[in-house]
C-alpha positions in Angstrom: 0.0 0.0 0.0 1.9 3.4 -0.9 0.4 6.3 1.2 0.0 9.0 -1.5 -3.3 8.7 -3.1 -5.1 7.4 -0.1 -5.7 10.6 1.7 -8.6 9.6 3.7 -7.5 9.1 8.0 -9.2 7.8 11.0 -8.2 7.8 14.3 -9.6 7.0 17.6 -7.8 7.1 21.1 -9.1 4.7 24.2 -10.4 3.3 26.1 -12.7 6.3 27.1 -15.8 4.8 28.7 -13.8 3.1 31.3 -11.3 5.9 32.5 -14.2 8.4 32.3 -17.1 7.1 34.0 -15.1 5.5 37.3 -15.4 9.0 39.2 -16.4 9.3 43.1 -16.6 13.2 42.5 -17.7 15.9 39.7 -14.2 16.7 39.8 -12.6 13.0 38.7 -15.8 13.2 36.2 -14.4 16.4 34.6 -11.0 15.5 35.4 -11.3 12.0 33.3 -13.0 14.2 30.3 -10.9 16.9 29.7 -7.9 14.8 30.1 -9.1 12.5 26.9 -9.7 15.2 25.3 -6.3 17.1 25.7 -4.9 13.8 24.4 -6.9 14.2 21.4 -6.0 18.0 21.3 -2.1 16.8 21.1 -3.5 14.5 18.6 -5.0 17.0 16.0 -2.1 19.5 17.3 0.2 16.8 15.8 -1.3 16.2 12.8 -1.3 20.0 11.6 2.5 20.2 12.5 2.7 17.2 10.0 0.9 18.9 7.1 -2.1 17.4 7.8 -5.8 18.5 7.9 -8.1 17.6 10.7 -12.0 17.5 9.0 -14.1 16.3 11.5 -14.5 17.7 14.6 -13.8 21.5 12.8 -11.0 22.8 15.4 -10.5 25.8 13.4 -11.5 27.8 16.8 -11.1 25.4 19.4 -9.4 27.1 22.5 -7.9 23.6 23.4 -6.1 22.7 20.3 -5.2 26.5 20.2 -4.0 26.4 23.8 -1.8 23.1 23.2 -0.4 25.0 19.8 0.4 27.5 22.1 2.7 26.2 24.4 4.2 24.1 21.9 5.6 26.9 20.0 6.6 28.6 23.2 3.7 31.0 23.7 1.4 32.4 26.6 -1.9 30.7 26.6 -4.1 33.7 26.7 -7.4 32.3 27.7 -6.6 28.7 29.4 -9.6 26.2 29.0 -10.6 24.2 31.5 -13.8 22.1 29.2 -12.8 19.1 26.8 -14.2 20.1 23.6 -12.3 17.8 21.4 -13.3 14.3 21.1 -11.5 11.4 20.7 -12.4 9.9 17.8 -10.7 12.6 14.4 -11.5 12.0 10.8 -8.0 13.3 8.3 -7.3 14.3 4.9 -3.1 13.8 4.6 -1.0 13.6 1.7 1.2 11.3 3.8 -1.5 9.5 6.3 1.2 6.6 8.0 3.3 9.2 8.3 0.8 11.5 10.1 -0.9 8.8 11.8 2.7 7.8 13.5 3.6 11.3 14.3 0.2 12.2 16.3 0.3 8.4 18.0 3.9 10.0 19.2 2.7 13.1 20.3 -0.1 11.4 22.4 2.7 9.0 23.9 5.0 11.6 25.1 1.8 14.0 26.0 1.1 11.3 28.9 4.4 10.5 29.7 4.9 14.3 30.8 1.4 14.2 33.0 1.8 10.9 34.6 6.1 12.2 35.7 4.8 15.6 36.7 2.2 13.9 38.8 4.9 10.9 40.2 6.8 13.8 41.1 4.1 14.7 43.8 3.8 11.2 45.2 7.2 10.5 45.2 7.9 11.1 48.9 5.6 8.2 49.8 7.5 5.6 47.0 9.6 4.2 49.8 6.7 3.1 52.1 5.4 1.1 49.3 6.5 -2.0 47.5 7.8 -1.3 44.2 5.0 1.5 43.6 6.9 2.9 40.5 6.8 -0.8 38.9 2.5 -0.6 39.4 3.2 2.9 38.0 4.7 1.7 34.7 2.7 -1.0 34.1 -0.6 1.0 34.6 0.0 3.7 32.8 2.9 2.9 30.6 0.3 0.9 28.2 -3.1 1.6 28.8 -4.3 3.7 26.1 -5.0 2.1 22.9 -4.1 3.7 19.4 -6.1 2.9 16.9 -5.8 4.4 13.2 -7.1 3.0 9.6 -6.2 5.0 6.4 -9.7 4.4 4.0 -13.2 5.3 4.3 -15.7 5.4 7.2 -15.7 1.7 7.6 -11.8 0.7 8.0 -12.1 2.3 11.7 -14.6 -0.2 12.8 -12.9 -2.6 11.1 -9.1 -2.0 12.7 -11.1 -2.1 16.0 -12.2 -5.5 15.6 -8.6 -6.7 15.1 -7.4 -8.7 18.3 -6.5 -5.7 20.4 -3.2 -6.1 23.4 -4.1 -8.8 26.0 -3.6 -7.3 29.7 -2.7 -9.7 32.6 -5.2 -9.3 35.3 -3.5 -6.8 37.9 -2.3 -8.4 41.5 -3.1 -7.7 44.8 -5.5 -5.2 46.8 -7.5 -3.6 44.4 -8.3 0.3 43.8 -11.2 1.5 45.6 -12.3 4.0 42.7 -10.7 2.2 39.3 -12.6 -1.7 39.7 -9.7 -4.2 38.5 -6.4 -2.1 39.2 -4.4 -2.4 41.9 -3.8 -0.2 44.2 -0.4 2.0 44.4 0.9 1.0 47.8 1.8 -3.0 46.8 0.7 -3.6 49.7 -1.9 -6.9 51.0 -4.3 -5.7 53.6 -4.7 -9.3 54.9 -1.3 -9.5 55.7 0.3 -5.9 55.8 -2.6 -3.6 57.0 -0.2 -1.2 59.2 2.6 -0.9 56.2 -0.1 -0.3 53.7 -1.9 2.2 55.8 1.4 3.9 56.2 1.9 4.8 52.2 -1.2 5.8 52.3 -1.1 8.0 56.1 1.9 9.6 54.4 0.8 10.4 50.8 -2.3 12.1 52.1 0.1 14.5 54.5 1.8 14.9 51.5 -1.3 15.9 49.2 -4.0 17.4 52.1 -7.2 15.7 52.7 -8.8 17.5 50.0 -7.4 15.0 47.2 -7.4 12.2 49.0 -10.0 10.8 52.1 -9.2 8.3 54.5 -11.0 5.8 52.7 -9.5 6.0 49.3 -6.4 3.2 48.3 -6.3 4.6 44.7 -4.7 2.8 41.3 -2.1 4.9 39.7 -4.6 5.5 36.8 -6.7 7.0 39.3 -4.4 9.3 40.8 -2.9 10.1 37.4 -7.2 11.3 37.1 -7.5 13.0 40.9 -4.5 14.9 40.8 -3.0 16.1 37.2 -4.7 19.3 37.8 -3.0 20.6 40.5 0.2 20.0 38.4 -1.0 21.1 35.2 1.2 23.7 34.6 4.0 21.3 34.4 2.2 18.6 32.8 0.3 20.7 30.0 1.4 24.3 29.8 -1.4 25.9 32.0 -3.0 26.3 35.4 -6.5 24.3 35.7 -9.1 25.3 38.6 -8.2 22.3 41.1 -11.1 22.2 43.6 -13.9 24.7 41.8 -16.2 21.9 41.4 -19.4 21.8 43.3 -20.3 18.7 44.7 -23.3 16.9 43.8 -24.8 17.9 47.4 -24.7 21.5 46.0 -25.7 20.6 42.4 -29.1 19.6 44.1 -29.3 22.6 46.8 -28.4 25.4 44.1 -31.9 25.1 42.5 -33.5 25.7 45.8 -31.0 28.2 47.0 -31.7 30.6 44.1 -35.3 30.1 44.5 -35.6 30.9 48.3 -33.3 34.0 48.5 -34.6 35.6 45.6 -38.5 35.4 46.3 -38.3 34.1 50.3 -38.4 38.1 51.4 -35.7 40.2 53.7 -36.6 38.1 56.5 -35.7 34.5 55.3 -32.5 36.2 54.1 -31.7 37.5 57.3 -32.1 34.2 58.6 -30.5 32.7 56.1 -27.1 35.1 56.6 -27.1 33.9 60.3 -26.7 30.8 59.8 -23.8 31.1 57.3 -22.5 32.8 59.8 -22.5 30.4 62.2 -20.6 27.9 59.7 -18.5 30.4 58.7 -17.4 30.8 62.5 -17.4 26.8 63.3 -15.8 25.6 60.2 -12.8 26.8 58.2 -13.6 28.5 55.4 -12.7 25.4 52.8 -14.8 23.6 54.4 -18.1 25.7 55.4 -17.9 27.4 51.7 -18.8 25.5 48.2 -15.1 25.7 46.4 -17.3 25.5 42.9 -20.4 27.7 43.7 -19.4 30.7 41.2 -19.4 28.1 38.4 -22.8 27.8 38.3 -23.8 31.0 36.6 -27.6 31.7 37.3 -28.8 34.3 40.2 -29.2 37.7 40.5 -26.4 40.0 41.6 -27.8 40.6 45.1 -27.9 37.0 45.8 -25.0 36.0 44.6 -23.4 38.0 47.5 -24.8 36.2 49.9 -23.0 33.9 52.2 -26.0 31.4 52.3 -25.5 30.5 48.3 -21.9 29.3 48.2 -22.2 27.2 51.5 -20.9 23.6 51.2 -24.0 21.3 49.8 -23.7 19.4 52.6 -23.9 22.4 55.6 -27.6 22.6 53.6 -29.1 19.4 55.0 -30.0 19.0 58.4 -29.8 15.5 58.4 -25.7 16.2 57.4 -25.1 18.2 60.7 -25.0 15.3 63.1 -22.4 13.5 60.2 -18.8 15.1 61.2 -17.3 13.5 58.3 -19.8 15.0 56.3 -20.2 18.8 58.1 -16.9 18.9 59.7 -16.1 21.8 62.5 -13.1 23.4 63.5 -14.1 22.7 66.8 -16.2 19.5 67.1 -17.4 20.9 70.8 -19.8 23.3 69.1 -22.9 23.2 69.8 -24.1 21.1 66.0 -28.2 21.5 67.9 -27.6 25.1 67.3 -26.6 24.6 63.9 -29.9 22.6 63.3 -32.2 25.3 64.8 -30.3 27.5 63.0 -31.3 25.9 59.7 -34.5 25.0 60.9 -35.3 28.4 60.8 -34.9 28.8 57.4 -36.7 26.0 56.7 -39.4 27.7 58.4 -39.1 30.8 56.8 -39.1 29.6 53.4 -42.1 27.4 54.2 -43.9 30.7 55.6 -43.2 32.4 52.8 -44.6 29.9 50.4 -41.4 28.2 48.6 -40.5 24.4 49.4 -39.3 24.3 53.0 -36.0 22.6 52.5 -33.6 22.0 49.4 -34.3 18.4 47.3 -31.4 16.0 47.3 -31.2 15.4 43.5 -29.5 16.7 40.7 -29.8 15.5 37.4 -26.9 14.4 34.7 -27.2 14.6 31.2 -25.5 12.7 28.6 -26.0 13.6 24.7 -24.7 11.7 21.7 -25.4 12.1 18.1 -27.0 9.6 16.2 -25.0 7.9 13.4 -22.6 10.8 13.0 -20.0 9.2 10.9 -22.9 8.0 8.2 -24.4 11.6 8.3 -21.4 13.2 7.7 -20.3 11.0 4.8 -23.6 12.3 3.0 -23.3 16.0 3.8 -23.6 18.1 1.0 -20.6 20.4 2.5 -18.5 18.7 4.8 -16.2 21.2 5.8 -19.9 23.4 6.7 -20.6 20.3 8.4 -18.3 20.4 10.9 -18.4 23.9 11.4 -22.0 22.8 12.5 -20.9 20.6 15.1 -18.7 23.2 16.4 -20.7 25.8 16.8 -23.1 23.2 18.5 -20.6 22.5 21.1 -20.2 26.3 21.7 -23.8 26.8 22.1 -24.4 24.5 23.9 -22.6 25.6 26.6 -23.9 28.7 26.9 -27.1 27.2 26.9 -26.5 24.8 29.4 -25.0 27.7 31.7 -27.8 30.0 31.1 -30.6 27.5 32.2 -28.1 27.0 35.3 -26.4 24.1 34.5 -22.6 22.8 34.5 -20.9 21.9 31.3 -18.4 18.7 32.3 -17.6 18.4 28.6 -18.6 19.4 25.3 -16.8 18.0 21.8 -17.9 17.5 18.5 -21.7 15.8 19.2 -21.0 14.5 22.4 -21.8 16.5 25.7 -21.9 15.5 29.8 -23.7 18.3 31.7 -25.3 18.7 35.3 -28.3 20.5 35.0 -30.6 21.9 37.4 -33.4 19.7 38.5 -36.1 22.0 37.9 -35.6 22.9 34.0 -33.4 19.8 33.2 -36.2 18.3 30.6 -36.7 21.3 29.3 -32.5 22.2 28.7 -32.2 18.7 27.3 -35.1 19.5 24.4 -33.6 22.7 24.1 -30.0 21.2 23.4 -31.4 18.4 21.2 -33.3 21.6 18.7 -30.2 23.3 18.8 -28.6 20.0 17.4 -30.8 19.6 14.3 -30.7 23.2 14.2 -27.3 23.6 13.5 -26.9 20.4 11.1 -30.2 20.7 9.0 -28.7 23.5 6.6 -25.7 21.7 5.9 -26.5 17.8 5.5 -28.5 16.2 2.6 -31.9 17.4 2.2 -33.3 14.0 2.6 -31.6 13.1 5.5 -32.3 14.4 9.5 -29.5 14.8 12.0 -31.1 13.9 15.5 -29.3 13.4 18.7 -30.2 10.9 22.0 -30.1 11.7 25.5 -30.2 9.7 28.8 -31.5 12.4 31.8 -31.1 10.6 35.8 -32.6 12.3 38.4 -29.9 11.2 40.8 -29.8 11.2 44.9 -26.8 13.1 46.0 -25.7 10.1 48.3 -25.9 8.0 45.1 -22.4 6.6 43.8 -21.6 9.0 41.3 -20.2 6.3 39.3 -22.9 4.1 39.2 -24.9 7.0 37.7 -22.7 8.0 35.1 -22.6 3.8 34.2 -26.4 4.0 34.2 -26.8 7.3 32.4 -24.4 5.9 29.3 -26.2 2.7 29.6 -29.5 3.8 28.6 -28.0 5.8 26.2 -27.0 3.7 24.4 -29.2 0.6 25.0 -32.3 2.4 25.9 -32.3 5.6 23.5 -30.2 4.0 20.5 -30.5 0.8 20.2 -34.0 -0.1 22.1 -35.9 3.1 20.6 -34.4 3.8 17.1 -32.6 6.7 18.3 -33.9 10.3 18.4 -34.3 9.7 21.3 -34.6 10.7 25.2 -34.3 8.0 28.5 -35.1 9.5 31.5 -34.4 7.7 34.9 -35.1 8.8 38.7 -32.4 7.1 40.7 -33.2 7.3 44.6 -31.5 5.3 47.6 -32.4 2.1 46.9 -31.3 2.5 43.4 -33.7 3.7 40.1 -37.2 3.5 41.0 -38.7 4.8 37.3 -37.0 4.9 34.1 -38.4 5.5 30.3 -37.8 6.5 26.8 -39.3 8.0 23.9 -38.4 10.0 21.3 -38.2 13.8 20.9 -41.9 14.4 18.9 -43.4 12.7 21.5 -42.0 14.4 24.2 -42.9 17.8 22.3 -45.9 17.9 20.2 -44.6 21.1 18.6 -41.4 19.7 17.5 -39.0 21.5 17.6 -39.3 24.1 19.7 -37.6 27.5 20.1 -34.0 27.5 21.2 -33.1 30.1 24.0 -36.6 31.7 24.2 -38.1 31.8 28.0 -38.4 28.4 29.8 -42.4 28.6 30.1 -42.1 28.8 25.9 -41.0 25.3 25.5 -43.7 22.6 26.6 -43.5 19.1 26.7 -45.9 16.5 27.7 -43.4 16.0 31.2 -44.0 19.4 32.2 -47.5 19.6 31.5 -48.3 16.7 33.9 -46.2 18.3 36.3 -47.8 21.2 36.5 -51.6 19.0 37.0 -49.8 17.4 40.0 -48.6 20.2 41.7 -51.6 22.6 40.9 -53.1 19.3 43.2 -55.1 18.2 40.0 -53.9 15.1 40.6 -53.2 13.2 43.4 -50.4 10.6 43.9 -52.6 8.0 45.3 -54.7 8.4 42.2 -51.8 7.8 40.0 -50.2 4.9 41.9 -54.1 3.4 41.3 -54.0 3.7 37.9 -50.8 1.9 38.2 -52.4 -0.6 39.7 -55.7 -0.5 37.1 -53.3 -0.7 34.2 -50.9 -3.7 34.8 -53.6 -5.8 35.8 -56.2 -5.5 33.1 -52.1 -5.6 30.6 -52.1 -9.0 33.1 -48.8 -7.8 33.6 -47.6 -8.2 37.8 -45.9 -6.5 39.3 -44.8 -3.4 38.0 -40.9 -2.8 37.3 -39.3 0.6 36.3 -39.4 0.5 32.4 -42.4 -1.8 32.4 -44.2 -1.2 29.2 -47.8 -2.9 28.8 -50.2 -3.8 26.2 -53.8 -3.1 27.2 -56.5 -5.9 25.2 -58.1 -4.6 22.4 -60.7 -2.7 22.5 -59.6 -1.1 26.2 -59.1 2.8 25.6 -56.7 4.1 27.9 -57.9 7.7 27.8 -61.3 6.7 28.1 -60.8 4.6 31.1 -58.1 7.7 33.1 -61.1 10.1 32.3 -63.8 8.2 34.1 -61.7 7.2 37.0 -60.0 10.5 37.2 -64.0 12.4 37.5 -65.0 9.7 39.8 -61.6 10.6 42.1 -62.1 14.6 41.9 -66.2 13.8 42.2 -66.3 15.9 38.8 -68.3 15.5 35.7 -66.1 13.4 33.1 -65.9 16.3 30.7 -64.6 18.7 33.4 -61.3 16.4 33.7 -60.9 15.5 30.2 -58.1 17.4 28.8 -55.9 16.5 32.2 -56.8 12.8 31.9 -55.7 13.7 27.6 -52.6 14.8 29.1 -51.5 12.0 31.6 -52.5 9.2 28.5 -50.5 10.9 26.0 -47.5 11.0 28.7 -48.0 7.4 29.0 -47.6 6.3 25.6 -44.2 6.1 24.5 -42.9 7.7 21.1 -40.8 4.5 19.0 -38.8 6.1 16.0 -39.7 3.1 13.1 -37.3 2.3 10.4 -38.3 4.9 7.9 -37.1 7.5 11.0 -40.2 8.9 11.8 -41.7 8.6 15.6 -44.5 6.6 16.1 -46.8 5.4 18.5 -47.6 2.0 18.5 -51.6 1.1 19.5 -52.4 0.1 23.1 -49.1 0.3 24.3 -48.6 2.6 27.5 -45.7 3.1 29.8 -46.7 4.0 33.6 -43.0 6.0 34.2 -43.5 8.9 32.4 -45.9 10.1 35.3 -43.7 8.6 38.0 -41.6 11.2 36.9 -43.6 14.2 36.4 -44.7 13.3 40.0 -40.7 13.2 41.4 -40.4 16.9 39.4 -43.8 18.1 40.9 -42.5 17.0 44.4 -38.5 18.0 44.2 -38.6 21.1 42.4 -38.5 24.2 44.3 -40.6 27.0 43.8 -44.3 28.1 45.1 -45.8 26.2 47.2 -49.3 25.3 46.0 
């Protein structure tokens, strides 16, 4: 095979799933992203020097690739990033495509060589409490990303993957705590050498601060390489990276309710409010009592974003927290933690008295996005350069969307993005962000084709393993959205403390009768079917007891027992759904059946699920009904903060 002539380059770096999704905090979730995507950045960075041209993802603008340029020829990096926008899988045009292939698999080598030394460099002093950490080291890191690159068309990617891949002994010993499978750095055996493995450990977290490391953390060296190349970024990259401004998922769920209670609580529940931030302030240090990450979240008004209340730590927020000193800790753990919780329970009581939810919910919500068949849709565009530029400026926007509604961008490349969203508008963001998807593609692919996007939304505890919900999240991505719903699609999941107790899917038109809707207009401009049952069950038009009967009504006459979260039944023919939720719902409220008839409209057209067929178009298939949907418009109607009804 001779390289000129065959211009056409794919390459893909991994494994990402894996590295990304083991996280215990935002912070490793973030952490894990942007550090793929830097790799990928050195990638495309790698492949200009060579004389090559990067197609797809568009990079023209990208302040990562232009911040790794940067530093590579010696320059300052003017505005650092701190978001992965670069994903890790690059289509190429090269006159020379081995040759530019090799040189960018280089680069990538010798860009985590310089991250994993600057970060040894930190653990270093506690090497000689271990056994033989630095040989784990190398063999953890010194192989674990795989290379993979196939000169041809769309296909020969796919195709080099398949290849028998490197095979990778199963790792000895105590295993990491956050990274399933890898051993942990000290060498150690707990069974046999507790006190000398509780030493390295002792000793590496004097020598990083509790901060990076709790007492119950035995981390691989992948998962260090993860929890701590930020604070040594400006060796290991070029630039300085925000270390700890990450809110916790704690806060993630307070902020919502935060917002919402010191902007329309009154000067009184403020007052309140201040005192007891006060008290923290006075009780705890100040990294502990305030939330490191607060002033990423971008939403509130200037006079509350002053306040000492809003950037407490998530966890000072929740009474049952302040009898949990590894969870609240003082400076002093004599004071007087009753004080602290009459303290708060005043503010409970003053937001109840002034009509807003009493107390902050303990969920946030994590999105996950992914465009549908990307490569295929790409191939057929009538521009592909316009193409993606599309993508591009989708990743931009998208941000700025996601901020706007007061979200957090985690990252954001090519069609992919991970965001946490605020509870109370997270359905409506994740419409939003799917419009602005086919919004940016529809001008530039063929005119017969569609560019849709899928989504998995969970309505997570705070307590929850973070991991688990990211696993779960890409999960029903992919299975649920994709694969099980012919993509187009959104999965929606509310996981609470015994694990997910509702979860379903259907696709964007049936979500949003007026498909699509208006991107960045007001919030109460886009409706979906989601928020219009919400709004029933708060404005007490429906009770939960009636709903968990219907539950009840529906599975049996489907003879379906019992229910499970993404249970879909069949009713017999000739049983009409809408007909039978009417007259049940006007016998409930003891209301004529025509006086109830567009809410018991509204709850069956939530219950049937949206299928996108073969020919791409979203259907609804007869008789079929899903009870979740309102199992989660009940959870939003309870959870959100906001007026009172």
């Amino acid at each position: 095979m001779t390289e000129r002539g065959n211009r056409s380059l794919r390459f893909a770096l991994g494994p990402v799933r894996s590295f990304v999704a083991q996280s215990r905090r935002t912070r490793d979730l973030w952490s894990g992203s942007f550090l793929v995507s830097y790799l990928s950045a050195c990638a495309v960075d790698a492949f200009e020097d060579a004389g090559a041209r990067v197609v797809l993802p568009d990079v023209t603008d990208d302040p990562l690739v232009a911040a790794v340029r940067a530093v590579r020829r010696g320059e300052t990096v003017a505005r650092p990033p701190e978001i992965g926008s670069v994903p890790n899988q690059l289509t190429v045009e090269a006159d020379e495509p081995l040759a530019a292939a090799h040189a960018a698999q280089q680069r990538v080598v010798d860009a985590w060589r310089r991250i994993t030394e600057a970060v040894w460099e930190v653990l270093s002093p506690a090497a000689s409490h271990g056994r033989d950490p630095r040989v784990i080291w190398e063999r953890q890191l010194g192989s674990f990303w795989q290379i993979h690159w196939a000169v041809g068309g769309a296909g020969t990617l796919a195709r080099r993957k398949s290849w028998r891949g490197q095979y990778r002994e199963p790792e000895p010993g105590d295993k990491c705590t956050l990274m399933a499978g890898w051993q942990e750095l000290s060498g150690h055996h707990r069974s046999t050498e507790r006190q000398k493995q509780d030493a390295f450990w002792l000793k590496l977290r004097h020598t990083l601060g509790g901060f990076d490391l709790n007492e119950s953390e035995r981390l691989s060296a992948l998962a260090l390489v993860k929890r701590l190349f930020p604070s040594v970024a400006q060796e290991a990259i070029g630039w300085n990276l925000d270390t700890v401004h990450w809110p916790s998922t704690p806060y993630l769920a307070a902020r919502p309710w935060l917002e919402d209670v010191l902007t329309h609580g009154g000067s009184e529940l403020r007052d309140e409010a201040e005192l007891y931030a006060m008290w923290v302030d006075e009780e705890a240090s100040k990294a502990q009592a305030r939330e490191q990450g607060a002033n990423r979240i971008r939403t509130g008004s200037p006079d509350v974003r002053k306040l000492g209340f809003l950037v407490l730590g998530g966890s000072y927020l929740f009474k049952e927290d302040l009898g949990l000193p590894d969870r609240t800790p003082l400076t002093d753990e004599a004071a007087d933690r009753d004080e602290a919780a009459e303290l708060l329970d005043g503010v409970y009581r003053k937001a109840a008295a002034a009509g807003r939810r009493s107390r902050p919910s303990p969920f946030y919500a994590l999105l996950q996005l992914d465009g549908d068949r990307l490569g295929k849709l790409f191939e057929g565009s009538r521009d592909r350069s316009a193409a993606s530029e599309a993508l591009a400026r989708f990743g931009r926007e998208a941000q700025d969307l996601v901020a706007s509604r007061g979200g957090l961008t985690v990252y954001a490349g090519g069609d992919d993005l991970v965001a946490f969203l605020s509870l109370p508008s997270a359905v409506t963001t994740a419409v939003e962000l799917a419009a602005l998807y086919e919004e940016k593609l529809a001008a530039v692919i063929d005119e017969n084709a569609r560019a849709t996007i899928s989504a998995s939304l969970v309505f997570a505890h705070c307590r929850a393993p973070l991991r688990s919900v990211v696993a779960e999240g890409h999960r029903m991505l992919e299975d649920d959205a994709k694969d099980g719903n012919g993509r187009g699609s959104i999965a929606v999941a509310v996981w609470k403390g015994s694990g997910v107790t509702a979860r379903c899917v259907t696709t964007w038109e049936q979500l949003v009768p007026d498909w699509p809707p208006a991107v960045g207009a007001d919030l109460e401009a886009v409706s979906h079917r989601i928020g219009a049952v919400t709004s029933s069950l708060r404005d007490d038009e429906v009770s939960a007891s009636f709903l968990y009967g219907q539950r009840e009504v529906l599975t049996r006459l489907a003879g379906v027992e019992p229910w499970h979260p993404g249970l879909i039944v069949e009713l017999a023919a000739g049983v009409e759904a809408e007909v039978l939720v009417r007259a049940e719902l006007a016998r409930a409220r003891d209301k004529d059946p025509d006086a109830v008839k567009d809410v018991a409209r509204a709850l069956t057209k939530l219950m049937e699920p949206g299928h996108r067929g073969d020919d791409g178009l979203s259907i609804v298939l007869p008789g079929r009904l899903a009870f979740d949907p309102l199992l989660v418009a009940r959870f939003l109607s309870v959870e959100s903060p906001g007026e009172t009804p």
